[in-house]
C-alpha positions in Angstrom: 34.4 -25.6 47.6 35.3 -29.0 46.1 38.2 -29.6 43.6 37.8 -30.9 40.1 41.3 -30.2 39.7 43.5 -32.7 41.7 42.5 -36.3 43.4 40.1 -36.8 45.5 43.0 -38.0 48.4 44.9 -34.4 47.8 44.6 -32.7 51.4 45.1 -28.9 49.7 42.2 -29.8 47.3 40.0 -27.0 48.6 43.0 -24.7 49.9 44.2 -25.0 46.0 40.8 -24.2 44.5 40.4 -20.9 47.1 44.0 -19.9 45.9 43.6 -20.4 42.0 40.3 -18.1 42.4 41.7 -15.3 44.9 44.1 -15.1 42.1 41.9 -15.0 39.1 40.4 -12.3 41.2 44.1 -10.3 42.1 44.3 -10.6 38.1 42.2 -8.5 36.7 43.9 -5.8 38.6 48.2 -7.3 38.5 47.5 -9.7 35.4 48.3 -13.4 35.5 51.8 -12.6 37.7 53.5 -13.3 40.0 52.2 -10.5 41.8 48.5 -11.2 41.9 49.5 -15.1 43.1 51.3 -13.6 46.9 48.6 -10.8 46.4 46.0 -13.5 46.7 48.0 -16.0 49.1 47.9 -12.8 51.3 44.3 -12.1 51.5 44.1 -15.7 52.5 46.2 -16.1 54.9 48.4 -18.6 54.1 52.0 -18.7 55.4 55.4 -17.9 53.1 56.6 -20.3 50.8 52.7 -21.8 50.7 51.7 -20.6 47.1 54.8 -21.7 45.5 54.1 -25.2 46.6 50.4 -25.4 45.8 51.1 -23.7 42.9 54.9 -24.3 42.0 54.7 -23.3 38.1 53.5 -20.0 39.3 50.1 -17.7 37.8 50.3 -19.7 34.7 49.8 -23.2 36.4 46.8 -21.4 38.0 45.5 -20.2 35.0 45.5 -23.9 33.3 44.1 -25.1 36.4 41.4 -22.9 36.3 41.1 -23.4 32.7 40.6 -27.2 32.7 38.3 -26.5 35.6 35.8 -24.2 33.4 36.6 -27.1 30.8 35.2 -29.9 33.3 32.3 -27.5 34.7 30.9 -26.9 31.0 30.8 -30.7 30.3 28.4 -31.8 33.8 26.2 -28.3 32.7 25.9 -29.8 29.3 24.7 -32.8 30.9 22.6 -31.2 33.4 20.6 -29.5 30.5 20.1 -32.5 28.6 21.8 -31.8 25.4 22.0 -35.6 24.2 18.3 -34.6 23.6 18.9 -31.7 21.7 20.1 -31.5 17.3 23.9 -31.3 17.2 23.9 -27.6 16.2 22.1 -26.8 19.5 24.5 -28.9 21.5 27.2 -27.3 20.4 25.6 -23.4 20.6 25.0 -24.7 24.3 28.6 -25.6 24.9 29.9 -22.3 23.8 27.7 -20.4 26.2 27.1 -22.3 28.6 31.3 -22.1 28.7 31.6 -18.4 28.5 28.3 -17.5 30.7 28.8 -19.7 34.3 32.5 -20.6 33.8 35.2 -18.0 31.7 35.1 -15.7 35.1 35.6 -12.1 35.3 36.0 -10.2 31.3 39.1 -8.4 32.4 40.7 -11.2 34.2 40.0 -13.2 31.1 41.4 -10.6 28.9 44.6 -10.5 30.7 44.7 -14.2 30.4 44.4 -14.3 26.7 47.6 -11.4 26.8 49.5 -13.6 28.8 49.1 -16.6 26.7 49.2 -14.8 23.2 53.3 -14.5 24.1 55.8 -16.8 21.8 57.0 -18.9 24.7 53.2 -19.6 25.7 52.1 -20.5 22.4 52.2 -24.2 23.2 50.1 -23.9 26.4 47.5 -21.8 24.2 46.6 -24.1 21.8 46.9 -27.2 24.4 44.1 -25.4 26.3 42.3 -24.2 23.5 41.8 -27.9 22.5 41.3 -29.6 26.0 38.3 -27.0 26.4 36.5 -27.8 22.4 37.5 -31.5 23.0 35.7 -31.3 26.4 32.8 -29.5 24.1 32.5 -32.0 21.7 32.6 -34.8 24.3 29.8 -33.9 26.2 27.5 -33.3 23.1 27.9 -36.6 21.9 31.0 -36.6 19.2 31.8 -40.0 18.5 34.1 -39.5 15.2 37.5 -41.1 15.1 38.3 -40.7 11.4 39.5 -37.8 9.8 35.9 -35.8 11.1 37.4 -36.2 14.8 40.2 -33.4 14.0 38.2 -31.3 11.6 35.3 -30.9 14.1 37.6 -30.0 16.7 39.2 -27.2 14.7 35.8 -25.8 13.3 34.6 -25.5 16.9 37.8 -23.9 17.9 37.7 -20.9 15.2 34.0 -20.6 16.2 34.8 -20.5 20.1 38.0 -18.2 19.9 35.9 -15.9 17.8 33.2 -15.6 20.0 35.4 -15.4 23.3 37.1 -12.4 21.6 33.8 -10.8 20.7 32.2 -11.6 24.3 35.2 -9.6 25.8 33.6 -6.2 24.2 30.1 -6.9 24.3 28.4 -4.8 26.8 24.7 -6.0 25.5 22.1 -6.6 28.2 22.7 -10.3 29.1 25.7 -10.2 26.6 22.4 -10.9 23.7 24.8 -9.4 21.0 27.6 -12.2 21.5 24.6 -15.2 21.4 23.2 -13.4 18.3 27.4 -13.5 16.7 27.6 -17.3 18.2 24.0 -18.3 16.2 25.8 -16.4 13.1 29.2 -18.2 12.9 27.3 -21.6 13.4 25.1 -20.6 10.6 28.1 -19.7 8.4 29.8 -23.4 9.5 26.3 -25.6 9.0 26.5 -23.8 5.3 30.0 -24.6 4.5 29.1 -28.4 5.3 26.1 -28.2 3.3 28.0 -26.8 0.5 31.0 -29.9 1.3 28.4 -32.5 0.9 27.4 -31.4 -2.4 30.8 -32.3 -3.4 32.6 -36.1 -3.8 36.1 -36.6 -4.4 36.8 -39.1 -7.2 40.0 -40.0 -8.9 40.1 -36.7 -11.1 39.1 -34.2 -8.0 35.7 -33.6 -7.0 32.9 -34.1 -8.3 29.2 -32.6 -7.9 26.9 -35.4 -6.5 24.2 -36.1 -7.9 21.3 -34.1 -7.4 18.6 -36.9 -6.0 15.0 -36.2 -7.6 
């Protein structure tokens, strides 16, 4: 297994990938603790003390690693499918699959993860990855906005992603067809609420209805 995680020139690049997924593994039965992390350093092998120093901020550092691996995963799959090809509302349906099928792991481990991260003192770390992983999204299907659109795109796509994780975690559809079917509906409900914006233009007494062209 190959790292996406560290530099190429790290010697515990594949050591530290094998870790962060025996304990991903160990989670979905001890949570994101530090009880899954020696769990999983012990089905491996490695010797005391070695987890703590590939892995120093303990589960949580192994979780954001993890995390911002799934992140980097979903962007070279987008590529590999050819999205740049594709209309914008189809890039960004891909992303949000293509994220949660091949690279949000385990449901239960996930779940956990979500618990762990929902506390007050992890709030930060929450929203840090939830915006590393729809930045990543929006990046590989093309966004090139760096006006005001740059930040509202980013939150759209987060509300429509968290939604969709959290409905993904109790679907038990064949081929999880039910959370693809809630995915195309959200998108629906956002392509509507910009269609509905652009009937609008803001003018020095509030907005306006434009014109209707004939």
């Amino acid at each position: 297994m190959t790292s996406e995680s560290t530099s190429p020139a790290d010697p515990d690049v594949e050591i530290r990938d094998h870790l962060a997924d025996a304990v991903a593994a160990e989670a979905v039965f001890e949570g994101w603790s530090q009880t899954a992390l020696s769990a999983a350093a012990g089905k491996l092998g490695l010797a005391s003390g070695e987890a703590a120093r590939l892995f120093p901020g303990g589960a949580v550092q192994v979780l954001t690693a993890l995390s911002e691996k799934a992140d980097r995963r979903t962007v070279a799959d987008m590529e590999k499918a050819g999205v740049d090809a594709m209309k914008m509302r189809d890039r960004i349906r891909s992303a949000v699959r293509i994220r949660l099928e091949n690279h949000a792991g385990n449901r239960e481990s996930v779940r956990r993860g979500l618990s762990l991260l929902s506390m007050p003192f992890h709030a930060g770390l929450a929203l840090k990855l939830l915006y590393k992983t729809v930045d990543a999204m929006w990046y590989a299907a093309g966004d090139t906005s760096s006006d005001f659109n740059f930040y509202t795109k980013r939150a759209t796509l987060a509300g429509v992603y968290s939604a969709t994780l959290l409905y993904w975690l109790n679907d038990r559809s064949e081929s999880s067809e039910a959370t693809w079917g809630f995915l195309d509906r959200r998108i629906d409900e956002v392509m509507a609420f910009e269609k509905f914006k652009a009937r609008f233009k803001w003018g020095g007494g509030g907005p306006k209805m434009a014109a209707s062209r004939k």
